[in-house]
Chimera marker file (.cmm) of the C-alpha trace (Angstrom):
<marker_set name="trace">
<marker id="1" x="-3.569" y="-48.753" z="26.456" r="1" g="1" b="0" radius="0.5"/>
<marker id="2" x="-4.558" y="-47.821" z="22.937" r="1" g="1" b="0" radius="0.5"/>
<marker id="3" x="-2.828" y="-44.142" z="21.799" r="1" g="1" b="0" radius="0.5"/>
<marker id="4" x="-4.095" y="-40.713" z="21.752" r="1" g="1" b="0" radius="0.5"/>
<marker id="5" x="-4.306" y="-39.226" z="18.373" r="1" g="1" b="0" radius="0.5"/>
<marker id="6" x="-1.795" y="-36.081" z="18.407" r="1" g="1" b="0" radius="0.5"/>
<marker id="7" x="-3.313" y="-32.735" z="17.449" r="1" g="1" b="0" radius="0.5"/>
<marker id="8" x="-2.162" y="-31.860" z="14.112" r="1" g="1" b="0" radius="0.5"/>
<marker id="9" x="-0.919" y="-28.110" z="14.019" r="1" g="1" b="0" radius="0.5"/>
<marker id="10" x="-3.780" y="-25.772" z="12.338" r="1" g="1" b="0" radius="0.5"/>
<marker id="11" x="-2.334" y="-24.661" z="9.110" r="1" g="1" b="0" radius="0.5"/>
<marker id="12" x="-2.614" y="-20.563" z="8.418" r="1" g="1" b="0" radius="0.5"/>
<marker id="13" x="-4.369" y="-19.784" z="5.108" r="1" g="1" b="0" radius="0.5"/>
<marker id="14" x="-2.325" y="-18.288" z="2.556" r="1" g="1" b="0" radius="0.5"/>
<marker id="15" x="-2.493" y="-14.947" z="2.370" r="1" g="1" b="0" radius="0.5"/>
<marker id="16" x="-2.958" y="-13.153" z="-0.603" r="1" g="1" b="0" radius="0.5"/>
<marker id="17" x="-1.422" y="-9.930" z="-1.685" r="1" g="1" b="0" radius="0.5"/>
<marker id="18" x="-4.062" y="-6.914" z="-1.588" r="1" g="1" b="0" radius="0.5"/>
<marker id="19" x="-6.149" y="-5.972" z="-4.668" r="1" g="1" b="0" radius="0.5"/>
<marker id="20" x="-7.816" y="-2.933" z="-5.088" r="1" g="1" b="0" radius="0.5"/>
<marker id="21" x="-11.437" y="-2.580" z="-3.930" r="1" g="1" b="0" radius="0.5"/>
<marker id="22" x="-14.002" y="-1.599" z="-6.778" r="1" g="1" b="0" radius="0.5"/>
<marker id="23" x="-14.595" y="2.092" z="-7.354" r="1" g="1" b="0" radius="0.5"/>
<marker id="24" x="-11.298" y="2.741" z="-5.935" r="1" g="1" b="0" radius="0.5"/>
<marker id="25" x="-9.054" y="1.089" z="-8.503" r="1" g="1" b="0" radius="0.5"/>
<marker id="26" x="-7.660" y="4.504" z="-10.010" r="1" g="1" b="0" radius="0.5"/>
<marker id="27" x="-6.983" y="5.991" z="-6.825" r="1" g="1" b="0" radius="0.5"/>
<marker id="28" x="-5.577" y="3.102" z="-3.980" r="1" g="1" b="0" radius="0.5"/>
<marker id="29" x="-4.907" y="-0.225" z="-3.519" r="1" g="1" b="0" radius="0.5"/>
<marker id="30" x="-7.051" y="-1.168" z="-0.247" r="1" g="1" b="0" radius="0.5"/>
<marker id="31" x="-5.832" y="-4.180" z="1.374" r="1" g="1" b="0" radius="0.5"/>
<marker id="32" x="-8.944" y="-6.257" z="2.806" r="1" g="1" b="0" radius="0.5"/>
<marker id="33" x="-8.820" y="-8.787" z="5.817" r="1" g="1" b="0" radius="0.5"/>
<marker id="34" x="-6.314" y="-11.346" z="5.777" r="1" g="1" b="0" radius="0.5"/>
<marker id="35" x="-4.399" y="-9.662" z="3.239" r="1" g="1" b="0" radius="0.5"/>
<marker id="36" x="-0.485" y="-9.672" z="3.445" r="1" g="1" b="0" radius="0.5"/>
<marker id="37" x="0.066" y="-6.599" z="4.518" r="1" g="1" b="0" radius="0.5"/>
<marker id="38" x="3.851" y="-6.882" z="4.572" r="1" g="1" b="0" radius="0.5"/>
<marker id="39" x="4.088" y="-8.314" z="0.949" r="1" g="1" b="0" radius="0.5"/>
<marker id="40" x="2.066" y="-4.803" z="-0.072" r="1" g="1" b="0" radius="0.5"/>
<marker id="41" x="4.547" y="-2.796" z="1.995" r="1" g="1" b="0" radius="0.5"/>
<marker id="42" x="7.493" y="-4.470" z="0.306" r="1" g="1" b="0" radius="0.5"/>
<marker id="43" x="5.842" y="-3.653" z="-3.229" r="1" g="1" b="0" radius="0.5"/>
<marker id="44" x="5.674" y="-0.193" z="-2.778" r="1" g="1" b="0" radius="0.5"/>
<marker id="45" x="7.754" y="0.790" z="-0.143" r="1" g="1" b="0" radius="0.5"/>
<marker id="46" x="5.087" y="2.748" z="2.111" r="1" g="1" b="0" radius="0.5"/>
<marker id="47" x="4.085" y="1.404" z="5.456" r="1" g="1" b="0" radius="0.5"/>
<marker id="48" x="0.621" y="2.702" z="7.436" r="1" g="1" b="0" radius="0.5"/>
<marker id="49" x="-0.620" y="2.677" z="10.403" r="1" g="1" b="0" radius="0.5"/>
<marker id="50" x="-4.198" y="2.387" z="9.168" r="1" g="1" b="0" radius="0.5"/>
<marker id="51" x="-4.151" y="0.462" z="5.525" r="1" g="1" b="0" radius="0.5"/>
<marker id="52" x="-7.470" y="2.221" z="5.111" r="1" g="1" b="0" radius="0.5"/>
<marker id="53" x="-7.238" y="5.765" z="4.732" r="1" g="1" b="0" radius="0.5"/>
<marker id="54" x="-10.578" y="8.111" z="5.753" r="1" g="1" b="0" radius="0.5"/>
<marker id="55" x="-11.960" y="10.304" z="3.462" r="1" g="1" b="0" radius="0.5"/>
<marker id="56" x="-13.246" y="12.814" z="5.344" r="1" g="1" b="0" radius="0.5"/>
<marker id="57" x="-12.457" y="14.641" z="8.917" r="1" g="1" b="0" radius="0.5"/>
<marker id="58" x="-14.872" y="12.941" z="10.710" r="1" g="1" b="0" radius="0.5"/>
<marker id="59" x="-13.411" y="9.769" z="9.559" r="1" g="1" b="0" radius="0.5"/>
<marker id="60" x="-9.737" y="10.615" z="10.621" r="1" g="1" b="0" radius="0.5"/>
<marker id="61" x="-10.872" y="11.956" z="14.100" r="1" g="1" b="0" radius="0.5"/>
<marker id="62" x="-13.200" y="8.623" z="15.036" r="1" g="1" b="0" radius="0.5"/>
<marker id="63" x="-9.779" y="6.880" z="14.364" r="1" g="1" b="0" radius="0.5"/>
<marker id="64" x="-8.827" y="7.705" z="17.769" r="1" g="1" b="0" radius="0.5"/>
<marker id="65" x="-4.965" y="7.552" z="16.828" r="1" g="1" b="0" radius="0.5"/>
<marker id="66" x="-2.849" y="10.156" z="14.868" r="1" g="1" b="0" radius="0.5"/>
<marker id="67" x="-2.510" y="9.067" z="10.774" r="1" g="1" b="0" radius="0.5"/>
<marker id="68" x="1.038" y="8.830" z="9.513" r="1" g="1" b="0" radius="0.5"/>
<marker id="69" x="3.179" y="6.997" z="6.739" r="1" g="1" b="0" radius="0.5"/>
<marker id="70" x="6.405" y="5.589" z="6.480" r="1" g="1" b="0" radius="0.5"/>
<marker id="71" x="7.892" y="6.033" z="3.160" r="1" g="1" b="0" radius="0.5"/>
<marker id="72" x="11.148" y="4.412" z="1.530" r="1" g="1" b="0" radius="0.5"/>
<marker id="73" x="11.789" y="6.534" z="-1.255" r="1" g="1" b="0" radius="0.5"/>
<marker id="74" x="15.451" y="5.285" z="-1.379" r="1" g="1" b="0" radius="0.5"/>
<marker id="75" x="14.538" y="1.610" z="-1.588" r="1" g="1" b="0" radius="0.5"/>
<marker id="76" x="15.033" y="-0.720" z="-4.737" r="1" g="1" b="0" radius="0.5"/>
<marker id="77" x="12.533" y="-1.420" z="-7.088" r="1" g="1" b="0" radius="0.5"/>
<marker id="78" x="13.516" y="-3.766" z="-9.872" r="1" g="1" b="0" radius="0.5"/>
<marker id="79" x="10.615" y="-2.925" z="-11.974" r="1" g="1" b="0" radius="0.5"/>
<marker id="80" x="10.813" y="0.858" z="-11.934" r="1" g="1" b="0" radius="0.5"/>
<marker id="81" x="9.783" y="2.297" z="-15.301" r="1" g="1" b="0" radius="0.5"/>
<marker id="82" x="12.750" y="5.128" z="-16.272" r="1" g="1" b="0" radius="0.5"/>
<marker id="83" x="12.080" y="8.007" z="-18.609" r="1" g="1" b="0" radius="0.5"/>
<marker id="84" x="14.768" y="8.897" z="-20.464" r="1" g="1" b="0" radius="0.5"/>
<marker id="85" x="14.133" y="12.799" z="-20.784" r="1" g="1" b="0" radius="0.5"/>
<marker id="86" x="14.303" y="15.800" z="-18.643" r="1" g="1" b="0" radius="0.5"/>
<marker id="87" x="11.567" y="16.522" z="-16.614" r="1" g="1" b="0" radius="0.5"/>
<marker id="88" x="9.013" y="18.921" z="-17.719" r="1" g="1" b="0" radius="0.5"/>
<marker id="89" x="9.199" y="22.175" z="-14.753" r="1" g="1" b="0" radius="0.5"/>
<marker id="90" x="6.809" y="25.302" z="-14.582" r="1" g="1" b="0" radius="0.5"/>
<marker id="91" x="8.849" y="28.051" z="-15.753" r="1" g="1" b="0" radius="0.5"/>
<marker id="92" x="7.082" y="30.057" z="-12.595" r="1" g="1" b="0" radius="0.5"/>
<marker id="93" x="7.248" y="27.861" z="-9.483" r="1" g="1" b="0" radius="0.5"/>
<marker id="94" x="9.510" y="25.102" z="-10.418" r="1" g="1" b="0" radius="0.5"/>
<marker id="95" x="7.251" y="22.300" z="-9.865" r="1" g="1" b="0" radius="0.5"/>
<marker id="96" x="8.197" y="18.800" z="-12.253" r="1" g="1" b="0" radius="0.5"/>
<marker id="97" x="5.214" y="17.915" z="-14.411" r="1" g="1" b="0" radius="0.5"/>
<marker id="98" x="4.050" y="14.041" z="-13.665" r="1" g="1" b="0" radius="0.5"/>
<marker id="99" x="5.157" y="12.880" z="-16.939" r="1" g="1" b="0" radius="0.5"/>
<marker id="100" x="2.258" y="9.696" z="-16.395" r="1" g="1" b="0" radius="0.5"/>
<marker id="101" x="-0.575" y="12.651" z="-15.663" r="1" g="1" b="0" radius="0.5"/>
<marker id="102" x="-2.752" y="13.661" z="-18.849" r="1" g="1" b="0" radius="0.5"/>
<marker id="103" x="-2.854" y="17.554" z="-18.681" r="1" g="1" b="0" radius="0.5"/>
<link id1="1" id2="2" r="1" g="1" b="0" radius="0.2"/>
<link id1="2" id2="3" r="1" g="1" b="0" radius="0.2"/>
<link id1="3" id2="4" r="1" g="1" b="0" radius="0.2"/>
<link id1="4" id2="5" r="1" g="1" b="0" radius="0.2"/>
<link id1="5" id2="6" r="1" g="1" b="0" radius="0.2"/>
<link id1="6" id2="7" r="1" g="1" b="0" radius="0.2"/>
<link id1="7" id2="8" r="1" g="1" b="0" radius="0.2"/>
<link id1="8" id2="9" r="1" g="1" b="0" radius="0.2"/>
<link id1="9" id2="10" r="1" g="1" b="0" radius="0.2"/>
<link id1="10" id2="11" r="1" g="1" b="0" radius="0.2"/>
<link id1="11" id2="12" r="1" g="1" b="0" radius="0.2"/>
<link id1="12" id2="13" r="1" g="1" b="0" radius="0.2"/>
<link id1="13" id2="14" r="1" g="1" b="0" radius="0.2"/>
<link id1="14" id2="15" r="1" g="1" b="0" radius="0.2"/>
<link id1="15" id2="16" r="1" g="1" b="0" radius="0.2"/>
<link id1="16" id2="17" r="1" g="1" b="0" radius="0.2"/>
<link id1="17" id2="18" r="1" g="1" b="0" radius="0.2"/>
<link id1="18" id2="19" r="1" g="1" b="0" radius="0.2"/>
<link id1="19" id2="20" r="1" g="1" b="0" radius="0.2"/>
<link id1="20" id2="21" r="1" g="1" b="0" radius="0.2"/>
<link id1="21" id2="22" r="1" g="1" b="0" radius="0.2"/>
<link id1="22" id2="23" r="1" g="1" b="0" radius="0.2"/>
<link id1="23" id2="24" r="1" g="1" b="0" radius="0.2"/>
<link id1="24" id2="25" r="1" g="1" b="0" radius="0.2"/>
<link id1="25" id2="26" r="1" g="1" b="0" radius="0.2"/>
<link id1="26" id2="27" r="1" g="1" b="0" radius="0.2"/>
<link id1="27" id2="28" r="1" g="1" b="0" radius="0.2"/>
<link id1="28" id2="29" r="1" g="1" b="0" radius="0.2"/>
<link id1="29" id2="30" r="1" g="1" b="0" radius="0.2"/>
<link id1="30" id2="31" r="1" g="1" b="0" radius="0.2"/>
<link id1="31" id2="32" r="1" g="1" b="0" radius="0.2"/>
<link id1="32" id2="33" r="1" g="1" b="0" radius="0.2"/>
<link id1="33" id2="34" r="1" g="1" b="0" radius="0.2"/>
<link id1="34" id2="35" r="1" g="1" b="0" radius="0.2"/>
<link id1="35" id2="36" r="1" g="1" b="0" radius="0.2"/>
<link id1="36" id2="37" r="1" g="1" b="0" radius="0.2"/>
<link id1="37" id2="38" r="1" g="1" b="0" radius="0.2"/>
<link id1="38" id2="39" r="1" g="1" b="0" radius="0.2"/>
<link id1="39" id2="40" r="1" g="1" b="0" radius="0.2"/>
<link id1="40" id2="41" r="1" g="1" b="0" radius="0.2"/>
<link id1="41" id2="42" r="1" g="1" b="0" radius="0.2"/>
<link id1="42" id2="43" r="1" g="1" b="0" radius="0.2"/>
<link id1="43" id2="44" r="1" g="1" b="0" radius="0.2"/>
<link id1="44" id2="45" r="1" g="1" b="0" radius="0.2"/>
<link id1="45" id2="46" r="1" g="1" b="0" radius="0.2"/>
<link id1="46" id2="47" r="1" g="1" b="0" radius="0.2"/>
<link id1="47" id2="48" r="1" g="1" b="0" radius="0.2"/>
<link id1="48" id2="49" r="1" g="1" b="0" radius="0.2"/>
<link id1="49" id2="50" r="1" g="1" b="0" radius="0.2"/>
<link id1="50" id2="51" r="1" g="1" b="0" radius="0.2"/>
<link id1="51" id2="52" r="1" g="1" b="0" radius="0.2"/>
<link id1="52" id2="53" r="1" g="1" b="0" radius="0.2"/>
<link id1="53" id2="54" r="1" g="1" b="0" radius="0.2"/>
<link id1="54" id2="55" r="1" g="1" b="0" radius="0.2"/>
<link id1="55" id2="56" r="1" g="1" b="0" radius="0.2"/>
<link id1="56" id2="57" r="1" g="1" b="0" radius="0.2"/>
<link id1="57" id2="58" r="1" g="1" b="0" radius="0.2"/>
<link id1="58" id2="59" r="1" g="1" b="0" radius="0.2"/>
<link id1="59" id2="60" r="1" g="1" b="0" radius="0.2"/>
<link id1="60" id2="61" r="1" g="1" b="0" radius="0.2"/>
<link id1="61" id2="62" r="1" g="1" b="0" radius="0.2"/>
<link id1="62" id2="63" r="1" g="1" b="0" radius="0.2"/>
<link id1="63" id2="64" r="1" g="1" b="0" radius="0.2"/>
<link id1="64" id2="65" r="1" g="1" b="0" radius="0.2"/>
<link id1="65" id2="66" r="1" g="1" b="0" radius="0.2"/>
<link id1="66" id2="67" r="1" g="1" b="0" radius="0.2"/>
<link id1="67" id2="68" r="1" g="1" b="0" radius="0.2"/>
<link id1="68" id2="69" r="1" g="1" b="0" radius="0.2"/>
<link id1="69" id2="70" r="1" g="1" b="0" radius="0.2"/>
<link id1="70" id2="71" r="1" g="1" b="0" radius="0.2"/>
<link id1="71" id2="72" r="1" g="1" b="0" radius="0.2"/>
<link id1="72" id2="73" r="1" g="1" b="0" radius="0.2"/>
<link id1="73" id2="74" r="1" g="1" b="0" radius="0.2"/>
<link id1="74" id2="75" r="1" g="1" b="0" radius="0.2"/>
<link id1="75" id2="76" r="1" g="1" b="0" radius="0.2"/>
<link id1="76" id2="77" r="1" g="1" b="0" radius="0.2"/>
<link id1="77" id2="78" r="1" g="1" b="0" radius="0.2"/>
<link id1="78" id2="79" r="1" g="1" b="0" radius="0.2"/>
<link id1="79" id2="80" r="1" g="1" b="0" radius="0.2"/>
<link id1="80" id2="81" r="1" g="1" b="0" radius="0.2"/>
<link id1="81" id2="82" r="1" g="1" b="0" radius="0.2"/>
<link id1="82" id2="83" r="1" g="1" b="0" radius="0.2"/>
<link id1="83" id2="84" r="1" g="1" b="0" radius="0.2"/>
<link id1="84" id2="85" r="1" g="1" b="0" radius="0.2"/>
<link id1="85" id2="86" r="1" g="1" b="0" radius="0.2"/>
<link id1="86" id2="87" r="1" g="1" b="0" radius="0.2"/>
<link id1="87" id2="88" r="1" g="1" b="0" radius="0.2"/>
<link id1="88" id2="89" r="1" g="1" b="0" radius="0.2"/>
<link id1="89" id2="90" r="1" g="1" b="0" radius="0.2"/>
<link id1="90" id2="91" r="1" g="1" b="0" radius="0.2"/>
<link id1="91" id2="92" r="1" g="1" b="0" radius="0.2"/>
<link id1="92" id2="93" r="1" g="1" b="0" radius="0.2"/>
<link id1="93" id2="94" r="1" g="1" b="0" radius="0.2"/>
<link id1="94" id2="95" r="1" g="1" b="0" radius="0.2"/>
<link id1="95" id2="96" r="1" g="1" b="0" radius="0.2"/>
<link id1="96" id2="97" r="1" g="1" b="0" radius="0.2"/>
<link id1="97" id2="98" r="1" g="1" b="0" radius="0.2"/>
<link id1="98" id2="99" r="1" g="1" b="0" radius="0.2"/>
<link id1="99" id2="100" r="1" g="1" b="0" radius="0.2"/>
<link id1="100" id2="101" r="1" g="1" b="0" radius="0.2"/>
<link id1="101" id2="102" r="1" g="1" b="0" radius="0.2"/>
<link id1="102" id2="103" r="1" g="1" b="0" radius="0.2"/>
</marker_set>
């Protein structure tokens, strides 16, 4: 009796980390289908619900689900860029002054 060839296990595709979308470079990355969502979490320490935010109202209430974040702001990030000066703070209100912001 001559043997049955043995299914051979589908291989996943490789995902990709996500790039931003055009137009939206400046303001967020937008992860696209099949991106690796948890190698984008890892990067920058934020984890969503929805990886694509709404911009309007209407948007947020078709989601159907309430929007929310979970942010790491403790976590380790080799790469971080340190300034080595004081921050800049209103002499009013006490807000810090984004030191990467062009005023």
């Amino acid at each position: 009796q001559p043997q049955q060839p043995q299914p051979q296990p589908q291989q996943q595709p490789q995902r990709q980390p996500p790039q931003p979308q055009p137009g939206l470079a400046r303001l967020a990355v937008q992860p696209g289908p099949g991106s690796d969502f948890e190698a984008y979490e890892r990067s920058s320490g934020v984890r969503l619900p929805w990886h694509v935010w709404p911009s309007t109202a209407a948007g947020a209430d078709a989601l159907g689900a309430p929007l929310g974040l979970l942010y790491s702001p403790m976590r380790t990030i080799p790469q971080l860029l340190r300034l080595q000066q004081e921050p800049t703070r209103c002499s009013h209100c006490g807000a810090v002054l984004n030191p990467f912001s062009s005023v």
